[in-house]
C-alpha positions, 0 to 999 in steps of 0.5 A: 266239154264241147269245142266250137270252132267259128269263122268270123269275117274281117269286115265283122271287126269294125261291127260293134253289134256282130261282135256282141252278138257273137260273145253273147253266143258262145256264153251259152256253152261250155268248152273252147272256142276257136276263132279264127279270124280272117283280115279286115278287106281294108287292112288286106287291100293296104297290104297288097297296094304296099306290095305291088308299089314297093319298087316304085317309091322307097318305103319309108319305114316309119310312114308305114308304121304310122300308117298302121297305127293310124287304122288302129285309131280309126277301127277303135278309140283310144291307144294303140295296144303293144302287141298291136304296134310291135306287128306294125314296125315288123310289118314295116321293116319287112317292107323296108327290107324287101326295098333294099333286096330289090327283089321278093319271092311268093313266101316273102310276099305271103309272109308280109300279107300275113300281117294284114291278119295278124293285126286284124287279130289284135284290132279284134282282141280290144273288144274281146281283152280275155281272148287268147291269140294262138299264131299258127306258129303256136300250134304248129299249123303245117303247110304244103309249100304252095306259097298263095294257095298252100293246102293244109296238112297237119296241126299240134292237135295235142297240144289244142286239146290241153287248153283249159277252157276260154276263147282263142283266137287264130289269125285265119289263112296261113301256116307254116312250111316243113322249114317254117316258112310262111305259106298262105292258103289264098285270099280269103281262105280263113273257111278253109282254116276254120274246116281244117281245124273242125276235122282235127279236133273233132268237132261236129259241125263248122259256124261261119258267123254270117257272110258278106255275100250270102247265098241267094239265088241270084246276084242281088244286085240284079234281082233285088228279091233277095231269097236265101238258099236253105239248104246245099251240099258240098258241092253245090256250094263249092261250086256257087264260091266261084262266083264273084257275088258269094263270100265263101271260099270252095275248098272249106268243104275239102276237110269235111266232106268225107267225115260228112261235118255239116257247116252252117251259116249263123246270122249275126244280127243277133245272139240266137245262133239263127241258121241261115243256110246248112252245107252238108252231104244230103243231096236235097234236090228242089223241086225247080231243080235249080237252086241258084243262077250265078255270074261272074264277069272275071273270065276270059276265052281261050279258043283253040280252033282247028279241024283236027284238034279232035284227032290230034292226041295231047293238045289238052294235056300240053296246054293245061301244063303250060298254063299250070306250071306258069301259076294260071288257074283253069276255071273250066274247059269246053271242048268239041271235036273242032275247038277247045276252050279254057275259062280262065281269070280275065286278068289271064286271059292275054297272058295265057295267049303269050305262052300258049302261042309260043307251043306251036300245034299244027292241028290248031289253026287258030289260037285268041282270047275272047273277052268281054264276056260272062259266066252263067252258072246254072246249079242245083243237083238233078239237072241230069236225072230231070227232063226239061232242065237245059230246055227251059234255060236255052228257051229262055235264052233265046226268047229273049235274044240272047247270044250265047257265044259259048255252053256247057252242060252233062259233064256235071249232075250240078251245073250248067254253063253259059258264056254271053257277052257281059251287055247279056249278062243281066237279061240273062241272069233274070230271064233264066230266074224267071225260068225256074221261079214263078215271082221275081223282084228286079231291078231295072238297068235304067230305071230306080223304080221297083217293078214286079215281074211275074211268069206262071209256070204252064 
């Protein structure tokens, strides 16, 4: 009996099409087939907004509810199911309770978001009525304690495997804590459950049915041709996740990549299980050497200048502390012998400055936030082992009058770093494309017309 394990997005569940598409699939095979699915993006952002105005305006618990049952209505025709507006008037009187108490902690807020998948799973069940929900309480999905960014740690695989044949679907980023508390694993990390879950049942490969923002080698709203990457290895596309424009979550490799599981991405347009890009351990380098030029425009700079910030010993290692124990990701740091310079999320950036002032170094003569800026990231493995690679980005750069306040490269065979200012950002996204790829398709800032731009290679 063969057992699939498939990831369906939230935003597929208001997708008539997607979903027959899918059913029509699994009938092809034999076995189980687990589906985990993640929160339709409007049902998670109404969760989020509850939570971050709970204080502000008492929650009126039947208003919620109705609330609820109003997406209900809208996503499908017809009367709202039972087990659909039981989780409602739960979700409600959680929020209600968090009001009263007048104060929540990290788990009490996962566990409320937790909804938002719950009766995503339930809007999704209307189309699929012979469909089993199992919850991670079922299954005994165990997590680390890290409530928001929880990693998994074990799942009842016994009593998966005494399932009879049929579809069971799994609401998608959380488990549970060693005193049964709920502990989400991030926002859309419903890849990362779905890996986990490959790796514990033993089944050869991960499907993500489609994703919202495919990998392409460039951001299509800055180049319209819209070329699809075929093929990456774990940590290419670990890498790519990261930025803004792609819709998978980085660590969904961290389960699979030591049992080599390859993951596909199957295309929902129809019911042929077409692949359109395969995620494995083969190191295929292209002949560009690049595979994609990526941005994102949530950064900000820490910069810690000084003439002796080289020679001072535990200046890096006092500040990442700092930063990680007040819950605020490092997305990367340069250094050099008289600056270091941490990429963090751009809401951090102020708020990383604040503590980082309060340290005091006498090495450092100059802590501040840049912001304003963007992340360009170059990727493809090889860049090391292949000449020409970072001439042809900083020549494309500067020939086209490019500030570059801030770059990176060598510390990875896989990518390379630039930070612009964000008026920079789209020249810089073309003209490094342009550098590697002989025809591109642009579209231009001001004007709607579409323009061919070519650059043949010398």
């Amino acid at each position: 009996m063969s057992d699939k394990v498939i990831r369906l997005g939230g935003s597929h569940i208001g997708k008539k099409d997607s979903i027959q598409h899918l059913k029509q699939y699994i009938s092809q095979y034999e076995g189980r087939n687990f589906i985990v699915v993640s929160a339709v993006p409007e049902l998670l952002d109404l969760f989020t907004k509850e939570l971050s105005t709970v204080f502000a305006a008492n929650v009126e618990e039947d208003g919620f509810t109705q609330q609820l049952l109003g997406f209900f209505n809208r996503f499908n025709q017809g009367e709202v199911t039972g087990s659909y507006k039981l989780l409602a008037i739960q979700a409600a009187s959680l929020l209600k309770g968090i009001t009263l108490i007048g104060d929540y902690s990290r788990g009490l807020k996962d566990q409320v978001i937790s909804f938002a998948e719950r009766l995503s799973v339930e809007l999704f069940k209307v189309h699929w009525t012979e469909a089993v929900v199992l919850t991670p309480e079922e299954i005994e999905l165990r997590t680390t304690p890290d409530y928001g960014n929880a990693s998994y740690i074990s799942v009842n695989v016994e009593k998966l495997a005494n399932l009879t044949k049929g579809t069971y679907l799994i609401p998608g980023t959380f488990g549970l804590t060693a005193d049964n508390k709920i502990a989400r694993t991030g926002r859309t990390a419903a890849d990362y459950t779905a890996a986990f879950l490959t790796r514990e049942l033993g089944v050869e490969k991960l499907e993500l049915w489609d994703l919202d923002k495919k990998f392409y080698r460039a951001d299509p709203a800055i180049l319209e041709e819209k070329s699809g990457i075929r093929r990456l290895t774990y940590s290419e596309a670990s890498e790519l996740a990261y930025f803004d424009h792609f819709s998978f979550h980085p660590r969904t490799v961290e389960p699979l990549e030591n049992q080599h599981i390859p993951i596909v991405v199957l295309n929902s347009a129809s019911a042929d299980g077409v692949v359109e890009t395969t995620i494995n351990t083969e190191t295929f380098v292209e002949g560009q050497i690049v595979k994609s030029v990526a941005c994102t425009d949530d950064i900000s700079l820490l910069k810690l200048d000084g003439p002796g910030v080289g020679l001072k010993p535990g200046i890096l290692a006092k500040v990442t502390n700092q930063l990680n124990e007040s819950g605020l990701n490092i997305k990367s740091v340069i250094t050099s012998q008289t600056s270091i310079n941490f990429i963090l999320n751009h809401e951090n950036g102020a708020k990383a400055l604040a503590l980082i002032h309060n340290l005091g170094f006498s090495s450092v003569t100059e802590i501040s936030v840049v912001e304003d800026v963007s992340l360009i990231g170059i990727v493809g493995h090889g860049m090391q082992h292949a000449y020409g690679v970072s001439a042809k980005i900083f020549t494309a750069v500067a020939n086209n009058k490019i500030n570059v306040v801030l770059s990176g490269s060598g510390a990875s065979d896989l990518v390379s770093y630039l930070v612009v200012h964000q008026s920079d950002k789209v020249k810089s996204v073309r003209e490094i494309y342009k550098a590697f790829f002989q025809k591109v398709k642009v579209k231009e800032e001001h004007d709607s017309s579409d323009k061919l731009v070519f650059n043949s290679k010398k």
